[in-house]
C-alpha positions as protocol buffer text, in pm:
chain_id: "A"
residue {
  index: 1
  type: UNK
  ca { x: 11891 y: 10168 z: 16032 }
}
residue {
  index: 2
  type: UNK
  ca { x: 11922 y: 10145 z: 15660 }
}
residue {
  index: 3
  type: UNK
  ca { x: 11728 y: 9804 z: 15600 }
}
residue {
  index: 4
  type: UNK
  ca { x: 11381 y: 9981 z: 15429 }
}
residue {
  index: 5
  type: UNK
  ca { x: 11658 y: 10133 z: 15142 }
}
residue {
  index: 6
  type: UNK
  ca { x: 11873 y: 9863 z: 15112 }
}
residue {
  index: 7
  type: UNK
  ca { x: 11976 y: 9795 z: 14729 }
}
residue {
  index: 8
  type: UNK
  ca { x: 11745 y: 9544 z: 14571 }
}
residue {
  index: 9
  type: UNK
  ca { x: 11948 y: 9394 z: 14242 }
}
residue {
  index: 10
  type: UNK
  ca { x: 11627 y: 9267 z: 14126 }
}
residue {
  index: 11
  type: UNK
  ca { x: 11488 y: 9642 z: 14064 }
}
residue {
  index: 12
  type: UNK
  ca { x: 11729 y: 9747 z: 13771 }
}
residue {
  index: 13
  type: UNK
  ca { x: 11660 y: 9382 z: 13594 }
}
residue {
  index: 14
  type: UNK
  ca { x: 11300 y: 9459 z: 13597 }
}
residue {
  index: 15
  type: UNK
  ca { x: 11373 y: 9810 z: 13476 }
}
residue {
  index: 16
  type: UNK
  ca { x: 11536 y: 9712 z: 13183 }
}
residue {
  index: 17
  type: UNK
  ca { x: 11277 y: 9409 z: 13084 }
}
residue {
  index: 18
  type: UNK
  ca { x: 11041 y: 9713 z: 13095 }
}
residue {
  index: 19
  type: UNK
  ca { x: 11196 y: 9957 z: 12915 }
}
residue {
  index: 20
  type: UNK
  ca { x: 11279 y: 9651 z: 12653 }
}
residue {
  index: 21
  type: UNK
  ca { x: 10926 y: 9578 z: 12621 }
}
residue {
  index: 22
  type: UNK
  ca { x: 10821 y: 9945 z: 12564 }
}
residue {
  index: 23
  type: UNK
  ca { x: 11078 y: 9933 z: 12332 }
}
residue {
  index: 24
  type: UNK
  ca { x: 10979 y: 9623 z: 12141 }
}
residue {
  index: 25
  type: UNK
  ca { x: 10567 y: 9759 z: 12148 }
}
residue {
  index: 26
  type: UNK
  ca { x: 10658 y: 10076 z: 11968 }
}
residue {
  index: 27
  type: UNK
  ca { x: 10813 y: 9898 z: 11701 }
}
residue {
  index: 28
  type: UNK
  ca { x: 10542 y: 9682 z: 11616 }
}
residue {
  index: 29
  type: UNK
  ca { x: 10342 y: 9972 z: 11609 }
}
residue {
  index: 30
  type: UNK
  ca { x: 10544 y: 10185 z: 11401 }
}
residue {
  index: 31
  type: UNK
  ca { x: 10536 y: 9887 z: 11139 }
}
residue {
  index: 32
  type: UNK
  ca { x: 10186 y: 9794 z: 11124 }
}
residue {
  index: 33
  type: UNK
  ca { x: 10104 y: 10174 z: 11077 }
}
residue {
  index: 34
  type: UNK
  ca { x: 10414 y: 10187 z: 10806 }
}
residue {
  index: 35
  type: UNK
  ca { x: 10249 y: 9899 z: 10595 }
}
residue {
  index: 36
  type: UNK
  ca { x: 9878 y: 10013 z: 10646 }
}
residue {
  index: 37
  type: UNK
  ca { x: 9982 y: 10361 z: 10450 }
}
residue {
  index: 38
  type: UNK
  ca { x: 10245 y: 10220 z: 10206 }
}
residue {
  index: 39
  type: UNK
  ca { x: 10120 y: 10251 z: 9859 }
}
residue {
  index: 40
  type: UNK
  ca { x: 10013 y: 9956 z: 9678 }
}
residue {
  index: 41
  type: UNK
  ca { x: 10128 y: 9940 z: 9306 }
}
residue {
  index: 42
  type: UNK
  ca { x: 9785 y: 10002 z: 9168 }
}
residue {
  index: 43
  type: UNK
  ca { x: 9890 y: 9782 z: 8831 }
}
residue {
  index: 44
  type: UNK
  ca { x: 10218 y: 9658 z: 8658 }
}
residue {
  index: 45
  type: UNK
  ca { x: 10368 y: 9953 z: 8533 }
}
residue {
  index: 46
  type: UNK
  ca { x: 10342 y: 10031 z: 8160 }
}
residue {
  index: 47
  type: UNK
  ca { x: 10531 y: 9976 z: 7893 }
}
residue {
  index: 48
  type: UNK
  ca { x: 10642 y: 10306 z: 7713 }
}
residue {
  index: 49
  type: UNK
  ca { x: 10767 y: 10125 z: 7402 }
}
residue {
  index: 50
  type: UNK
  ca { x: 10434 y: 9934 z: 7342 }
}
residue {
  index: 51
  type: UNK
  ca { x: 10217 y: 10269 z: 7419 }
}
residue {
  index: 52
  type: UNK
  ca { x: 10405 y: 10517 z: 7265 }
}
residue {
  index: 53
  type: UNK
  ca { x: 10410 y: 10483 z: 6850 }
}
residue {
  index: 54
  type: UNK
  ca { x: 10762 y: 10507 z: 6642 }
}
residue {
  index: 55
  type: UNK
  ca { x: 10657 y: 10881 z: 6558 }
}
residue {
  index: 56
  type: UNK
  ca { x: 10597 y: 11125 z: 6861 }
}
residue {
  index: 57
  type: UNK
  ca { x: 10364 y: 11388 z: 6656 }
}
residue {
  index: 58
  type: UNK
  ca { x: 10262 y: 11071 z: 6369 }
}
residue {
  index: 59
  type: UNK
  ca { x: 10091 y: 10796 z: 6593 }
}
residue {
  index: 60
  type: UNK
  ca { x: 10103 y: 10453 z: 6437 }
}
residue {
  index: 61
  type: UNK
  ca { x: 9849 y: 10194 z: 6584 }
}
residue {
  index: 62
  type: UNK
  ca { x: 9900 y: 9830 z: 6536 }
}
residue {
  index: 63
  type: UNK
  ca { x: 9564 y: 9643 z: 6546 }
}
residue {
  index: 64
  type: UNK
  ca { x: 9611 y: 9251 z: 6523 }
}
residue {
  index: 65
  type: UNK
  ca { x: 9576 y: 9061 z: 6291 }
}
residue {
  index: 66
  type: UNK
  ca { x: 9764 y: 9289 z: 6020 }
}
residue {
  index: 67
  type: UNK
  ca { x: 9589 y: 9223 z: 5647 }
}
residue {
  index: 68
  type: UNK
  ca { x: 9838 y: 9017 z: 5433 }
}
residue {
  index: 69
  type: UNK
  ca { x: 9996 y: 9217 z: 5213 }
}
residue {
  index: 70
  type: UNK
  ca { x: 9936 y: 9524 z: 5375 }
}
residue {
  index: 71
  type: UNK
  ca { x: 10224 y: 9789 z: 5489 }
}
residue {
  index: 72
  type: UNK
  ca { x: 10232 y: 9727 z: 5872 }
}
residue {
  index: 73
  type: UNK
  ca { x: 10421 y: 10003 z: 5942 }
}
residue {
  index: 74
  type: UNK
  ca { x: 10149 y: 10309 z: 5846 }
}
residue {
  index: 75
  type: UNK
  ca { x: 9831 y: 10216 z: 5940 }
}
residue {
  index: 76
  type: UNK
  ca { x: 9753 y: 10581 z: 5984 }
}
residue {
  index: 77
  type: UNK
  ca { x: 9429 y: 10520 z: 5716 }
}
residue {
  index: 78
  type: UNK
  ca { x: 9232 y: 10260 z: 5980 }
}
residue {
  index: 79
  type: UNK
  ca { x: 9240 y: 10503 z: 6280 }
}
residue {
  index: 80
  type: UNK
  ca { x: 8838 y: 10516 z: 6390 }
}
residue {
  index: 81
  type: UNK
  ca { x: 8640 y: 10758 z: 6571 }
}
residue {
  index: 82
  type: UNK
  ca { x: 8785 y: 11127 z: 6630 }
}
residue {
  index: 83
  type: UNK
  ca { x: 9173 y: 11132 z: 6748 }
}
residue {
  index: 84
  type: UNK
  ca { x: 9265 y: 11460 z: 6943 }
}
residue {
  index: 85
  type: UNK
  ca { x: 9605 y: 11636 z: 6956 }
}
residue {
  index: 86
  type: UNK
  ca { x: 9760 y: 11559 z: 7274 }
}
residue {
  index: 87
  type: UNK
  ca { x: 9719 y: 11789 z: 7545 }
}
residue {
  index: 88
  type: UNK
  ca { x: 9775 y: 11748 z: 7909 }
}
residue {
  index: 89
  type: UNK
  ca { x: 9394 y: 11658 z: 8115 }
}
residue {
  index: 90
  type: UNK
  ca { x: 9328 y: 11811 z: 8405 }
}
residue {
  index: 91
  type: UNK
  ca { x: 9030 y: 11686 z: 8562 }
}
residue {
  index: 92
  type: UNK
  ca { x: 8757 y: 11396 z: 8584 }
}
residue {
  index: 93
  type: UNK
  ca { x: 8396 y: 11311 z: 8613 }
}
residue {
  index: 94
  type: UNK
  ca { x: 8288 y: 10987 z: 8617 }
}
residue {
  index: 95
  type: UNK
  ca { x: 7893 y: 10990 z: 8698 }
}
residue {
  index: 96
  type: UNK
  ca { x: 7828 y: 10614 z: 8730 }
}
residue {
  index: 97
  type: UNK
  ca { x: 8032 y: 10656 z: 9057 }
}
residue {
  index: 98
  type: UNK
  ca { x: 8008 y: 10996 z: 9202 }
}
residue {
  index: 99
  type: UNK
  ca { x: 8377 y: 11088 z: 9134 }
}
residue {
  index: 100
  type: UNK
  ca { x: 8439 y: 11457 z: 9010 }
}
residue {
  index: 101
  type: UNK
  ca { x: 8871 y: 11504 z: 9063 }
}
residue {
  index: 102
  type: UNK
  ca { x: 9158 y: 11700 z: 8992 }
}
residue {
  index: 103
  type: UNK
  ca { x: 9394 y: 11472 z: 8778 }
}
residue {
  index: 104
  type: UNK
  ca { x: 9778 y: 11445 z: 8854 }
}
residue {
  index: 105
  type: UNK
  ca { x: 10061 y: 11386 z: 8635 }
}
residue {
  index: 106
  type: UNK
  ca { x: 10241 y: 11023 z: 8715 }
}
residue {
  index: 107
  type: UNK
  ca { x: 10584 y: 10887 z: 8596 }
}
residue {
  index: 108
  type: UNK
  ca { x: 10766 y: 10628 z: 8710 }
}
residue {
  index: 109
  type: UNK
  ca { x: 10956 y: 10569 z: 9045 }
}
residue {
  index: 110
  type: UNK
  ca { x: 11307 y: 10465 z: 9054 }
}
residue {
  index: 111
  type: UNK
  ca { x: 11224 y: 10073 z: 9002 }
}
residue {
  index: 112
  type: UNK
  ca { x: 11006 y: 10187 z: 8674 }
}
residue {
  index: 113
  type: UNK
  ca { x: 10697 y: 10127 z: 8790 }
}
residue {
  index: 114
  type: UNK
  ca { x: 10390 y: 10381 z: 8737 }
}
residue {
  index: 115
  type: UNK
  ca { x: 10402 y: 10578 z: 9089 }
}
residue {
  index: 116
  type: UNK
  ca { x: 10061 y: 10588 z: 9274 }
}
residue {
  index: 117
  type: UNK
  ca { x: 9873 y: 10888 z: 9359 }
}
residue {
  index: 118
  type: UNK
  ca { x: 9781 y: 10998 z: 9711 }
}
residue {
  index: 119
  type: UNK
  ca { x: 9420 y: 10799 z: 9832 }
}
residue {
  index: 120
  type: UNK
  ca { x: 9208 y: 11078 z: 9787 }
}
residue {
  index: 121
  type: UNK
  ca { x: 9323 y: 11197 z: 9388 }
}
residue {
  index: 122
  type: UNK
  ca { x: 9303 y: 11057 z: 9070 }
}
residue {
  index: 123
  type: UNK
  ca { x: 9644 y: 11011 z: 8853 }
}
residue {
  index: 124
  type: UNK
  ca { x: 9728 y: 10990 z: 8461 }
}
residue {
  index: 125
  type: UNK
  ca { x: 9994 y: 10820 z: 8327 }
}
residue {
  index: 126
  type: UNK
  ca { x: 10224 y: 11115 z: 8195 }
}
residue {
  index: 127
  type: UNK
  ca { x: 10447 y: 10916 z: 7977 }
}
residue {
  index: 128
  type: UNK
  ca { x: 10142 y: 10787 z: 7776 }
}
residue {
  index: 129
  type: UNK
  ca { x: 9906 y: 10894 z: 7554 }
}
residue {
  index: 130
  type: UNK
  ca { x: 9652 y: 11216 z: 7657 }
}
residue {
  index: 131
  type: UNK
  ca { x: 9314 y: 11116 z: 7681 }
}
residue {
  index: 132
  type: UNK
  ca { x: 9207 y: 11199 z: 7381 }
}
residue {
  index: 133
  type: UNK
  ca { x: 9507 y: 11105 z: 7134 }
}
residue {
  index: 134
  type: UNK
  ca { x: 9525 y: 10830 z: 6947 }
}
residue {
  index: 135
  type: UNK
  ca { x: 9601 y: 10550 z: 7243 }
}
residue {
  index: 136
  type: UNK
  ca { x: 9509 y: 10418 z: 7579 }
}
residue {
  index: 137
  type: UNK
  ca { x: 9503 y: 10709 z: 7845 }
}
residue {
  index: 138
  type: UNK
  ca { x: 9556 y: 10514 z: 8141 }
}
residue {
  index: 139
  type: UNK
  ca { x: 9395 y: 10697 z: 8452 }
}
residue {
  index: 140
  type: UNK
  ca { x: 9460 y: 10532 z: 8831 }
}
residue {
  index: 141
  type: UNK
  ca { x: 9330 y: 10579 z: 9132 }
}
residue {
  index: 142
  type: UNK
  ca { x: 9317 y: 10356 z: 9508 }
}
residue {
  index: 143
  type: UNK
  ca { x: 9035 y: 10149 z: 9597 }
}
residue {
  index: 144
  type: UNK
  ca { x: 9058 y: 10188 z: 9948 }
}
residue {
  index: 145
  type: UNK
  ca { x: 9283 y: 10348 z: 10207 }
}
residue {
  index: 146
  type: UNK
  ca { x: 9202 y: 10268 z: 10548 }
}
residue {
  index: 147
  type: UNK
  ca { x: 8839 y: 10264 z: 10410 }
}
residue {
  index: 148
  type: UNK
  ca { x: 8704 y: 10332 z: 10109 }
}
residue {
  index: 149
  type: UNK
  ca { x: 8924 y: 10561 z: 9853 }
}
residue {
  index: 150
  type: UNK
  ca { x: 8832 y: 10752 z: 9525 }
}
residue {
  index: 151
  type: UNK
  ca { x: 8813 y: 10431 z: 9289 }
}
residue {
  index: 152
  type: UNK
  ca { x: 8619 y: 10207 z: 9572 }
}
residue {
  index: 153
  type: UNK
  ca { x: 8331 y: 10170 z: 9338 }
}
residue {
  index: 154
  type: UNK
  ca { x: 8492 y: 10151 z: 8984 }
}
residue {
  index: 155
  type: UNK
  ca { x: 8360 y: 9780 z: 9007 }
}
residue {
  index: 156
  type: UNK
  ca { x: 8048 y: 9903 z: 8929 }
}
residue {
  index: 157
  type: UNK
  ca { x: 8047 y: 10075 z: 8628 }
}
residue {
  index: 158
  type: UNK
  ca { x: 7887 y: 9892 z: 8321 }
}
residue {
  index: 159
  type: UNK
  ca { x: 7912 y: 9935 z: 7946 }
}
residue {
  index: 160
  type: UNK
  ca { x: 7763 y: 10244 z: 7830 }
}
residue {
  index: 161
  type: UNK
  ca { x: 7866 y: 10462 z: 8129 }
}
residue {
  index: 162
  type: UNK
  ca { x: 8064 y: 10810 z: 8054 }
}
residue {
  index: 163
  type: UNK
  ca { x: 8345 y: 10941 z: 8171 }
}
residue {
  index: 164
  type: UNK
  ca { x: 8473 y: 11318 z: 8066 }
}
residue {
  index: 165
  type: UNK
  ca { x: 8835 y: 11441 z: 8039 }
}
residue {
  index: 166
  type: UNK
  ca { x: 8866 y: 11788 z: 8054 }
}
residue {
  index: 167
  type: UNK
  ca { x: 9201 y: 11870 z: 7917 }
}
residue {
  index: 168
  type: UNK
  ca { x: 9413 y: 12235 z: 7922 }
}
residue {
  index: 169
  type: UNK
  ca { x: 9357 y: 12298 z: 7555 }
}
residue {
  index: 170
  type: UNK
  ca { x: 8990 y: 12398 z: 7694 }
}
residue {
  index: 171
  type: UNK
  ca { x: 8855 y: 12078 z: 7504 }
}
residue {
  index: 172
  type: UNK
  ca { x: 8643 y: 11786 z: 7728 }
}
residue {
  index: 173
  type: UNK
  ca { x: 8690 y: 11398 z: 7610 }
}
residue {
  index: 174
  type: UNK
  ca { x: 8387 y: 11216 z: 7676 }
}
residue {
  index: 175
  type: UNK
  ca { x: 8453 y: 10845 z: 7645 }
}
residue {
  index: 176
  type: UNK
  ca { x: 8196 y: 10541 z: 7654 }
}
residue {
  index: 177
  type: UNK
  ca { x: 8268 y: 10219 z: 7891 }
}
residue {
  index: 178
  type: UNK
  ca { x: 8283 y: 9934 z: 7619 }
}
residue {
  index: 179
  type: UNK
  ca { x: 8375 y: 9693 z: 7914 }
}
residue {
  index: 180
  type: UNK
  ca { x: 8508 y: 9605 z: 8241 }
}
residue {
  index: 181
  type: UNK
  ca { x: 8716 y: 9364 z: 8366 }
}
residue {
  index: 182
  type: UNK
  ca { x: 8889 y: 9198 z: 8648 }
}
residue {
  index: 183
  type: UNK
  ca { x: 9243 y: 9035 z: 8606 }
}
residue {
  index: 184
  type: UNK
  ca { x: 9470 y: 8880 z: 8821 }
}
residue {
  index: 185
  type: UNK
  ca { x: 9769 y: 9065 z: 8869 }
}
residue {
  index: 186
  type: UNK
  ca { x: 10003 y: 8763 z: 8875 }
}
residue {
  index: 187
  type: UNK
  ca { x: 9829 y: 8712 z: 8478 }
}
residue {
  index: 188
  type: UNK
  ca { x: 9809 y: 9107 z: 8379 }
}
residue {
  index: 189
  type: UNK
  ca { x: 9783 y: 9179 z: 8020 }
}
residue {
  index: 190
  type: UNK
  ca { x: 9972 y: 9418 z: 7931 }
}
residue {
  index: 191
  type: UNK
  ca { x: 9953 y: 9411 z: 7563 }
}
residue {
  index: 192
  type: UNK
  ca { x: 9567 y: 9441 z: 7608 }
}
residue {
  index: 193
  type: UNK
  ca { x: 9585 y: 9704 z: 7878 }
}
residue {
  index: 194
  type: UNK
  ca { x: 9857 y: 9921 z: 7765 }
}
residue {
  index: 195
  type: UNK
  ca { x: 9956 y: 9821 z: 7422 }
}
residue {
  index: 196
  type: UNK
  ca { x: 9880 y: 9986 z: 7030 }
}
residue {
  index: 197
  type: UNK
  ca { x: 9514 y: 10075 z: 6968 }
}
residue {
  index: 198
  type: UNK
  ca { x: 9310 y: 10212 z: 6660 }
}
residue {
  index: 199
  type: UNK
  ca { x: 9092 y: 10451 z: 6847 }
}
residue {
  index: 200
  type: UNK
  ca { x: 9166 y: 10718 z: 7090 }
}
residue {
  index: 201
  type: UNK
  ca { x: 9088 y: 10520 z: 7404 }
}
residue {
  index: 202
  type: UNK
  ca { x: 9057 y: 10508 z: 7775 }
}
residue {
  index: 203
  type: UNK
  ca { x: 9182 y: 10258 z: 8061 }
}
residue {
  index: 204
  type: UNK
  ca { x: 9071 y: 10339 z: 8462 }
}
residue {
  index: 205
  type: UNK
  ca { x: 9272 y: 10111 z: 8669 }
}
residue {
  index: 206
  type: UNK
  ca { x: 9237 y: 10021 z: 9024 }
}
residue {
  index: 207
  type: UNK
  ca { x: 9275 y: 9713 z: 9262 }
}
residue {
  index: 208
  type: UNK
  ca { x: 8997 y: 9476 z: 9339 }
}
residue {
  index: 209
  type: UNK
  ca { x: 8940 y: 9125 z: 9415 }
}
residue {
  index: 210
  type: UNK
  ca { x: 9036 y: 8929 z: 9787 }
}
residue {
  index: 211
  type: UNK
  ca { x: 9263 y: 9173 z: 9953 }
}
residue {
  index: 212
  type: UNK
  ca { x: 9547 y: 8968 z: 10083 }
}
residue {
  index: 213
  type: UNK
  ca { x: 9666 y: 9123 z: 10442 }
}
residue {
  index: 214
  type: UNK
  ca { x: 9965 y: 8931 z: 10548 }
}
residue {
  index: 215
  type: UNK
  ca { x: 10119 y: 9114 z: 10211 }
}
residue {
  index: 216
  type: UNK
  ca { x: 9900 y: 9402 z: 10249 }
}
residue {
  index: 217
  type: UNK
  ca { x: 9775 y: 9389 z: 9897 }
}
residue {
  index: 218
  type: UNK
  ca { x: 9496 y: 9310 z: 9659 }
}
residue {
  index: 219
  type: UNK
  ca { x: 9543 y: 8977 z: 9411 }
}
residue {
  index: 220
  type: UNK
  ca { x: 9362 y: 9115 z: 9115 }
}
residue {
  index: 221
  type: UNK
  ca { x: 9346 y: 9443 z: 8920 }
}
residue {
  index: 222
  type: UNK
  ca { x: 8991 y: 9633 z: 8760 }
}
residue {
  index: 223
  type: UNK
  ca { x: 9022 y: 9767 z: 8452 }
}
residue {
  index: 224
  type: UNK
  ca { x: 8762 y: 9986 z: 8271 }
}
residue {
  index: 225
  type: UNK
  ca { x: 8798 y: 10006 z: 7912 }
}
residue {
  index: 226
  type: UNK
  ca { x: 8626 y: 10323 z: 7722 }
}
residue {
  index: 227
  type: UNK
  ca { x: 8703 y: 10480 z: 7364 }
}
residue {
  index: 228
  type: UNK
  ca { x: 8634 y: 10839 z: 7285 }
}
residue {
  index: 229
  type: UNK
  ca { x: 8273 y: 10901 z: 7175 }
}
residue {
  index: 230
  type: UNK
  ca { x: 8236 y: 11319 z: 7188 }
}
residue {
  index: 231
  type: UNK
  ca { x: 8415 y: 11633 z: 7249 }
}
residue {
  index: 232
  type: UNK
  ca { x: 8265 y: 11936 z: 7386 }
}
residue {
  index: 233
  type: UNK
  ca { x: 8380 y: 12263 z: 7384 }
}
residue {
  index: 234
  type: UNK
  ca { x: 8762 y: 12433 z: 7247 }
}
C-alpha cells in the first residue's frame, strides 16, 4: 500500500515559502552590514580653487577685509609666522589624544568629494596645501567605526594643544590648536574651513554631534583649527 508516501501538494508550497524567507533574511543582512561599513563623507569636500593660490610655487593669501587702496592681488608682504616649502607629510602625533599615525594621501572620488580614509588611518588632503605651506592642511580621520575610530576623541582637544607633522623633506611642523569647533554639516563653512589664509595653518576634521542611524550618519562636523608655531629638525 502506497498511502504513508502519497504526494502531499502542500510540501513543495512550504518549501518554497522557506527557501523565500531564507532568501529575504540574507538580504537584510547583507544590507545592514553594507551600510554599517560604508564610509561616511567625513566633511564637504574642498574647494581647490579657494585653497590653492593663482601661483603654484608664489602663494597669494587673501585675508578679509583687504586695506583700501591696497593691491589685492600680492599680499605676499602680510604672510605671518614661518611658511614652509611644500613637501608631502608623512606622519602624525597628536598628544592631547593619544594618536601617533601614518598619514595617507586623499583626492577626490568620482562625485568630487574628498575620499575617506580606512577607520583605523589618518588622511591629508593631497590636492591642498602641505602642512606647513602657506594654507590650511586639512588632515581627516573617522570618529568611530563600529566603535570608537582614530579621531573618536578630537572633541577634546583645547587651545594650546600640539600637533606635529613630520613631512619627507626630514622637517617636523608643530602647530598650536587656536580653536575648536563644531558645525553643522547642513551650514559648513567652507570659506572658513578651507578657504585663503595668512599663516601656514592646520584643519583636523572629523564627525561629531547626534549620530543619525536611519541615514547612518553624523549631523555635524569637528573642526580643529591650529597654525604653525615651530619646526624641528631638516
Amino acid at each position: 500500500m502506497l498511502g504513508s508516501s502519497r504526494w502531499n501538494p502542500s510540501r513543495p508550497v512550504r518549501a518554497l515559502i522557506a527557501v523565500g524567507l531564507a532568501i529575504i533574511g540574507a538580504i537584510l543582512v547583507w544590507a545592514a552590514l553594507a551600510s554599517a561599513s560604508t564610509p561616511e563623507a567625513l566633511a564637504p569636500a574642498p574647494n581647490d580653487q579657494s585653497m590653492r593660490s593663482t601661483s603654484p610655487t608664489t602663494p597669494k593669501p587673501t585675508p578679509e577685509p583687504a586695506t583700501p587702496g591696497t593691491d589685492s592681488t600680492d599680499l605676499r608682504d602680510q604672510i605671518t609666522g614661518s611658511v614652509l616649502p611644500e613637501s608631502e607629510p608623512v606622519a602624525v602625533s597628536i598628544p592631547r589624544i593619544g594618536v601617533r599615525s601614518r598619514l595617507v594621501p586623499l583626492g577626490l572620488d568620482h562625485n568630487g568629494a574628498m575620499k575617506t580614509p580606512d577607520p583605523a588611518d589618518v588622511g591629508w588632503y593631497s590636492r591642498g596645501p602641505s602642512p606647513g605651506a602657506l594654507g590650511p592642511a586639512i588632515i581627516t580621520g573617522h570618529v568611530t567605526w563600529n566603535g570608537p575610530a582614530v579621531f573618536y576623541r578630537l572633541g577634546t582637544m583645547r587651545r594650546g594643544d600640539q600637533v606635529s607633522v613630520t613631512r619627507k623633506d626630514g622637517k617636523t611642523a608643530v602647530f598650536t590648536v587656536t580653536r575648536v569647533t563644531q558645525f553643522s554639516k547642513s551650514r559648513f563653512p567652507s570659506q572658513a574651513v578651507y578657504g585663503p589664509i595668512d599663516h601656514a595653518g592646520l584643519r583636523l576634521i572629523t564627525c561629531g554631534g547626534t549620530y543619525d542611524a536611519a541615514r547612518h550618519k553624523y549631523l555635524d562636523n569637528v573642526v580643529v583649527f591650529a597654525k604653525l608655531k615651530a619646526v624641528r629638525g631638516g
